[in-house]
C-alpha positions in Angstrom: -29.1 -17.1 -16.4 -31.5 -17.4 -18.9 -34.6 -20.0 -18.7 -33.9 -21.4 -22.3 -30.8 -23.2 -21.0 -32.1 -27.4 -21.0 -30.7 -29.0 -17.9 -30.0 -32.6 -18.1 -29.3 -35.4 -15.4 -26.6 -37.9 -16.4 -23.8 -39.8 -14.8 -20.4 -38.4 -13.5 -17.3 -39.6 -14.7 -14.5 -38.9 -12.6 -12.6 -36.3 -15.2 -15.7 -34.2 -13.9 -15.2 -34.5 -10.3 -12.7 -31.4 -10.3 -15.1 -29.0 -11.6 -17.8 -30.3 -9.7 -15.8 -30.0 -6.8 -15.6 -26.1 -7.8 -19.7 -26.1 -8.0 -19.9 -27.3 -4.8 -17.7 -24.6 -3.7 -19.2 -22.3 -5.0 -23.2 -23.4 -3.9 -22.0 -22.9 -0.4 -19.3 -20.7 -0.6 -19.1 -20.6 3.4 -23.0 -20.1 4.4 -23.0 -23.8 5.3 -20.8 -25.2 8.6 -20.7 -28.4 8.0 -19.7 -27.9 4.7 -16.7 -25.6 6.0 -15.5 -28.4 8.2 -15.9 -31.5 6.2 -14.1 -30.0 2.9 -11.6 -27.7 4.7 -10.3 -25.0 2.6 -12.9 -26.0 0.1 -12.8 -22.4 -1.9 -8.8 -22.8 -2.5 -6.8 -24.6 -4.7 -5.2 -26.7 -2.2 -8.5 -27.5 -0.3 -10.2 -28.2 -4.0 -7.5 -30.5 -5.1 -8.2 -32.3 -1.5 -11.9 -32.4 -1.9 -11.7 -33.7 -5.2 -9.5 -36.5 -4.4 -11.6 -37.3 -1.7 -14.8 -37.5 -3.8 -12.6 -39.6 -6.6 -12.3 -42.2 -3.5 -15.4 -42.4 -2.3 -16.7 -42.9 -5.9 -14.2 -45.6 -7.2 -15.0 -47.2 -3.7 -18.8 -47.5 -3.1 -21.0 -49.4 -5.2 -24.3 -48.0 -3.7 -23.5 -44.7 -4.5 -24.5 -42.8 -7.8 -22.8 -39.6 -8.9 -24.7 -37.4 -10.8 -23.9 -34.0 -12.4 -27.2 -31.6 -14.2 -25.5 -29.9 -17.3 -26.7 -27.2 -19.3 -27.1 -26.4 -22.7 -28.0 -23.7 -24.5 -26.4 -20.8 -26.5 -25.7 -20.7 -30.4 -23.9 -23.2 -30.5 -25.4 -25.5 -27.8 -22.4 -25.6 -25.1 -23.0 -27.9 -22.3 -21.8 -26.7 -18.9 -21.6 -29.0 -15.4 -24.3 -26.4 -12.9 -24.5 -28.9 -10.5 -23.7 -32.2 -8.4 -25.7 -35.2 -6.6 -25.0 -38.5 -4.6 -27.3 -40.8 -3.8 -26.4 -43.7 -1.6 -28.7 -46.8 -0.8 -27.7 -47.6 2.7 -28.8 -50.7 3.9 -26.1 -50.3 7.1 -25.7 -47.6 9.4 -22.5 -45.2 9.0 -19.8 -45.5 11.2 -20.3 -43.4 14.0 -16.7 -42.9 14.3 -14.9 -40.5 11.7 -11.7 -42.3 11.3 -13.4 -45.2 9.9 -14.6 -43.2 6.8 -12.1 -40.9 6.8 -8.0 -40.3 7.0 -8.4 -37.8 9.7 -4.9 -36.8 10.0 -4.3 -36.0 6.4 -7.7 -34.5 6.1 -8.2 -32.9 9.4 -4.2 -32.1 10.3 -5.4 -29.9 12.9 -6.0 -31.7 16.2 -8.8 -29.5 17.2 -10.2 -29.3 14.1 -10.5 -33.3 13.7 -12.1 -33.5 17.4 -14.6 -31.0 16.3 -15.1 -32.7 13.1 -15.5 -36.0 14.9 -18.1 -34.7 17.2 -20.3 -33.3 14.2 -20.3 -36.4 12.6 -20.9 -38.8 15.6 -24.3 -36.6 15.8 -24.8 -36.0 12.2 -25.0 -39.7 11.4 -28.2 -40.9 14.1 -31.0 -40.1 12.3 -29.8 -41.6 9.3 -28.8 -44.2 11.0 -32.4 -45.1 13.3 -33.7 -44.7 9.6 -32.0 -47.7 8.4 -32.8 -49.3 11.9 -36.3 -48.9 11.0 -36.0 -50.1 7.4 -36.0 -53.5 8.8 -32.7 -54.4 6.4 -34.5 -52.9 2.9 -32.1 -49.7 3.4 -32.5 -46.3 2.7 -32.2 -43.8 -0.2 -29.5 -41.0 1.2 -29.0 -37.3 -0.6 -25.5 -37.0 0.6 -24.4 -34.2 -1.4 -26.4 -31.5 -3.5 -25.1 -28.7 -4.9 -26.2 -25.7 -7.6 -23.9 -23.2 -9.0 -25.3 -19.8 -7.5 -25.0 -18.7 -11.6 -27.0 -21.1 -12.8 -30.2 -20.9 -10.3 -33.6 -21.0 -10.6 -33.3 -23.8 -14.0 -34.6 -27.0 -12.1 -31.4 -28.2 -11.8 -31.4 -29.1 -7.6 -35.7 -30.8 -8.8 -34.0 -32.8 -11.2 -31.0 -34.1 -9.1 -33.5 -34.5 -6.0 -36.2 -36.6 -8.2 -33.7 -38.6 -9.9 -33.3 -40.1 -6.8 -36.7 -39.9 -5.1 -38.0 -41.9 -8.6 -35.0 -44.8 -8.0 -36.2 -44.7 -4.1 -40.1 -45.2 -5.4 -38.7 -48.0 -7.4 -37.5 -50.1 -4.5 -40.2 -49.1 -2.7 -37.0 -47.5 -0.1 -37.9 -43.8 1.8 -34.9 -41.6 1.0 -33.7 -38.9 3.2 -31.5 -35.8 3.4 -29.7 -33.8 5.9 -30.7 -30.4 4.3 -30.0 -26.9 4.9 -32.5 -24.4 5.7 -31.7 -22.7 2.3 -32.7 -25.9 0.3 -35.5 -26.5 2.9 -38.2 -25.7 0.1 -36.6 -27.6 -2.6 -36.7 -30.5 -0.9 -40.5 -29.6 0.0 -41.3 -29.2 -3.4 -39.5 -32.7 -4.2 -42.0 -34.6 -1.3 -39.7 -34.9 1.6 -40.9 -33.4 5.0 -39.1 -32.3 8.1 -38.6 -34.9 10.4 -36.4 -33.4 12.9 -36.6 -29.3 12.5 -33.0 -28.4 13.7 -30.6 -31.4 14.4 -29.0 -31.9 17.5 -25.0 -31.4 17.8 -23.6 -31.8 21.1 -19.8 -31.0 20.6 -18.8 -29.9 24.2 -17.7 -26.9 25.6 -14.8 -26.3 24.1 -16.1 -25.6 21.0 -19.0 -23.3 22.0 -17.4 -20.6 20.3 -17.0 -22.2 16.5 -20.3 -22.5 14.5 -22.7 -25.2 14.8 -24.6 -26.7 11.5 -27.9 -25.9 11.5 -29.6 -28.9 9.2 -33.3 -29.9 9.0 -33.5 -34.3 8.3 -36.3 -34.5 6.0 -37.8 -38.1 4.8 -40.2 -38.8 2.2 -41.9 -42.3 2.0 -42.1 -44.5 -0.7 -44.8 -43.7 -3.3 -46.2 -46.9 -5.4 
């Protein structure tokens, strides 16, 4: 895609959720396990119509988390085009370690097997988040819970400006924000001032699922910048 393109930040309104749901889709296609497992089905229509009503939830239901969408324009006649997604949550509690709290399980998991597993990944996935707040002493923390590129529409600065948007609103409350991040993004997020914490998180989901694949995720911080 060509480097003239001019990639904003702005809000999301929930008439974009579906398409962002499709970018998201798309960025991870199925290189990413967690992402495989948490939005099942994600590259169907089915599994998109699911992911996007779950997203259209969690949106109309948390007040300390901010969708954003990066849009391109360019072209003759200056189209604008959704290229990616970002939430940012201000956590000042830690997550439930239990899934069914956050989630309908059976309607999203309807696979016993599959909602164990799911459970087990996200009993593990939550802790250092969680000791983060801990340690925050009730200020909270700045969370990247969801970042996403269209694989068309690389290399613009799209993933810098979703990440600084909300490293800036972090600096701002003087908050350290954090991310479980992929190896992939792993230099982004570099770039952006966050630094590995914990190189390869830990998932202990038993025997029985030895043979599915693990997430392999990096937590990276960055503190506060005055």
């Amino acid at each position: 895609m060509a480097a003239s393109n001019k990639v904003d930040v702005a809000l999301l309104s929930d008439e974009d959720i579906p398409i962002c749901f499709q970018v998201l889709s798309k960025s991870f296609a199925h290189d990413a396990p967690f992402v495989d497992i948490y939005f099942p089905d994600h590259d169907t229509p089915s599994g998109q119509a699911q992911g996007s009503k779950r997203l259209t939830k969690w949106k109309q239901t948390s007040d300390n988390s901010t969708f954003l969408k990066a849009v391109a324009r360019g072209g003759p006649g200056g189209e604008e085009r959704i290229i990616g997604i970002a939430i940012w949550t201000h956590m000042t509690e830690a997550p439930p370690a239990e899934l069914e709290k956050v989630e309908d399980v059976e309607e999203v998991w309807p696979d016993e097997a599959d909602r164990e597993y799911m459970a087990r990944l996200w009993r593990d996935y939550v802790v250092p988040r969680s000791q983060a707040i801990n340690d925050s002493r009730g200020k909270g923390i700045y969370v990247l819970e969801l970042l996403a590129v269209h694989p068309d529409y690389q290399r613009l600065g799209a993933g810098t400006a979703l990440v600084k948007w909300g490293t800036r609103a972090a600096d701002e409350q003087g908050l350290k924000a954090v991310v479980e991040g992929t190896p992939v993004a792993r230099h982004l997020y570099e770039q952006c001032g966050l630094r590995a914490e914990i190189e390869e998180m830990r998932f202990d989901v038993g025997e029985e699922f030895a043979g599915r694949r693990k997430p392999k995720l990096i937590f990276l911080v960055r503190e506060p910048k005055s």
